[in-house]
C-alpha positions in Angstrom: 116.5 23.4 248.2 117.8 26.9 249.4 115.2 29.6 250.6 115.0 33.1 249.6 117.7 33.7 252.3 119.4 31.1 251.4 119.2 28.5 253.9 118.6 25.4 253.1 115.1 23.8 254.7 115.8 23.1 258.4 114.3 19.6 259.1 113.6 17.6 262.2 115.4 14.6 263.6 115.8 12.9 266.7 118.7 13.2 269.0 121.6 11.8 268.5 124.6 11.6 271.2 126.5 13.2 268.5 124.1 16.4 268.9 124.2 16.8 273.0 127.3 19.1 272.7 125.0 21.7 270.4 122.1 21.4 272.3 124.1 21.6 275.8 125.3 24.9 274.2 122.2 26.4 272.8 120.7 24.8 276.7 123.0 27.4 278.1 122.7 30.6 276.3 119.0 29.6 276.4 118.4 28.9 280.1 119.7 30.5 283.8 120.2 26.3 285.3 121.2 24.2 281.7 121.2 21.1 282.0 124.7 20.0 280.8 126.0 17.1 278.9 125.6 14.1 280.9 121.6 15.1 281.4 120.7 14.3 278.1 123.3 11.5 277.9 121.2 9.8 280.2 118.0 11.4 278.8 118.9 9.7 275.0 121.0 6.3 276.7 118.8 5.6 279.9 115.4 6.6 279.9 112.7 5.2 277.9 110.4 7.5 278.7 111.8 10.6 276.9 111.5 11.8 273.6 114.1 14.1 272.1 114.2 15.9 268.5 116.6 18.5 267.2 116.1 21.4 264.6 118.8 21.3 262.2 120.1 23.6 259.5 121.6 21.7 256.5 123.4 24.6 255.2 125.5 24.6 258.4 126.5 21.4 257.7 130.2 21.1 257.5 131.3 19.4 253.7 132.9 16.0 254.5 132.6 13.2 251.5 130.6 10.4 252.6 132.6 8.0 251.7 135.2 9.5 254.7 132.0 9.7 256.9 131.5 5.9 256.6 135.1 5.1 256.2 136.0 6.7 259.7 132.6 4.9 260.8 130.4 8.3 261.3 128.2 10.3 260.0 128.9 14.1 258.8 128.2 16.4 261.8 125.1 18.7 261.4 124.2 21.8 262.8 121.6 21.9 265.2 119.5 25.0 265.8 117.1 24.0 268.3 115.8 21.0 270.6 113.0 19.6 272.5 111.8 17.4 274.6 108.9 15.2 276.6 108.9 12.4 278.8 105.6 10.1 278.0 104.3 9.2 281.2 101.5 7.0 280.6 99.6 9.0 278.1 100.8 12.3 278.9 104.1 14.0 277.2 105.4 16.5 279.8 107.8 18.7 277.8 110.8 19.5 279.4 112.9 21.6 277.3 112.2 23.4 274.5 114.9 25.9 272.8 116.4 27.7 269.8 119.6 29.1 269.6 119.8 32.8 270.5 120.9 33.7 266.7 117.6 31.8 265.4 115.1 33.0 267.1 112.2 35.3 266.0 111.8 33.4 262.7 109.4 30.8 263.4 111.7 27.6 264.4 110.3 27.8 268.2 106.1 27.2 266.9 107.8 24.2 264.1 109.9 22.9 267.0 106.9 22.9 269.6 104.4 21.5 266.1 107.1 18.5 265.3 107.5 17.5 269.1 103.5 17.6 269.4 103.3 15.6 266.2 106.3 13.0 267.8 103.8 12.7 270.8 100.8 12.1 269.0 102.2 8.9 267.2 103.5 7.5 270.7 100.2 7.8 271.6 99.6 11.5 274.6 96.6 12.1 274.9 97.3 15.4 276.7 100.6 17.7 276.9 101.7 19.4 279.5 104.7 21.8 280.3 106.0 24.6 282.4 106.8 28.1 281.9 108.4 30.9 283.3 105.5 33.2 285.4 107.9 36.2 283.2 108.4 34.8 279.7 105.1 36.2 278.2 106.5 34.7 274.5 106.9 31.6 275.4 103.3 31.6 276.9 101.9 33.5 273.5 103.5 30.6 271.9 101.9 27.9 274.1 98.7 29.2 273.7 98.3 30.0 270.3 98.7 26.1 270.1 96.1 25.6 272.4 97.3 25.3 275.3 95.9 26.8 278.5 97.1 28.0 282.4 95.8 25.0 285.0 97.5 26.0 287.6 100.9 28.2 289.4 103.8 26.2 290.3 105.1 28.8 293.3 108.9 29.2 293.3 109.3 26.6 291.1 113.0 28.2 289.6 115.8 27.4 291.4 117.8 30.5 290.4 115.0 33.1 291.6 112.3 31.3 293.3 110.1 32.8 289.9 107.0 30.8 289.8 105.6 28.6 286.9 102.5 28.9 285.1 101.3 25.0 284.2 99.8 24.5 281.1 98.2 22.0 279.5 96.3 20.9 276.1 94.2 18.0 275.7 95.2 16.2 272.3 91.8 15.2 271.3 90.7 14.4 268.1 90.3 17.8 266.0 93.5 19.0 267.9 95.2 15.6 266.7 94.0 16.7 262.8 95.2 20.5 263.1 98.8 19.5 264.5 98.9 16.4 261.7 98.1 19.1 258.8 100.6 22.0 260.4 102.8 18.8 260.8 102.8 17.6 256.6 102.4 21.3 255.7 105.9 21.6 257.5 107.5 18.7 255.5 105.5 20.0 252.4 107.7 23.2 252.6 110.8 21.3 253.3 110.8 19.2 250.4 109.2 22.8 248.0 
């Protein structure tokens, strides 16, 4: 269903090899070090421990029949507008990488993104989340906090590019915080499917 704007609903999927080109892209107008390509080929192919999704835009998706799609033996290529990421270590997710695309942002897609990944760490079993943010990027810390999570400590020089130290935050996913993301979480499919 198109939106007012009219997008279509952007929904949330895992990564799929087929999406590392986008989210290399979007990883380097987003970020001073990106990652690159063979990162999250070994991030999605070698380690068990990590967890990625992608925010995609169905109305960017180029028209292909399926029939050609399964023919050529793939599927249509979407368009993805964000990612993120955590790697479970026991029962904490440590998020990595979280990003929309430059032409996205200020619309709501990072606090979804940030909601779906919590709601993808909840079901593998966290029990605490934990991430780290740029001492300077005050909106990503408004974001972090207003889903409860809080400063624990100052990572110094922590960025390679300009030795800018890291705020560490953390949330504890306890019970009532397990029910708030859960309900934020079906009230984001509830809108997708409106």
């Amino acid at each position: 269903m198109r939106q007012p704007n009219g997008y279509r609903r952007v929904y949330f999927a895992p990564m799929e090899q087929a999406d590392i080109s986008q989210v290399a892209e979007i990883d380097r107008l987003s970020f001073p070090v990106p990652w690159g390509s063979t990162s999250y080929e070994y991030e999605l192919t070698e380690n068990q421990a990590a967890h990625f999704i992608v925010a995609v835009d169905p109305s960017g998706e180029p028209w292909r029949p399926k029939w050609l799609s399964w023919l050529m033996g793939r599927r249509p290529a979407r368009t993805v507008i964000g990612y993120a990421g955590f790697w479970l270590v026991v029962d904490e997710a440590h998020i990595g990488a979280i990003a929309i695309h430059p032409d996205r942002r200020g619309q709501g897609w990072g606090g979804r993104l940030l909601v779906a990944l919590l709601q993808r760490a909840v079901e593998r079993g966290a029990a605490s989340a934990t991430l780290e943010v740029r001492a300077s990027n005050h909106a990503a810390q408004w974001l972090y906090r207003k889903y409860g999570f809080e400063d624990v400590g100052r990572r110094k020089e922590y960025y390679r590019d300009n030795k800018e130290d890291a705020l560490l935050m953390t949330v504890r996913l306890d019970e009532a915080y397990r029910q708030r993301i859960r309900t934020e979480y079906l009230a984001l499919q509830e809108r997708d499917l409106a």
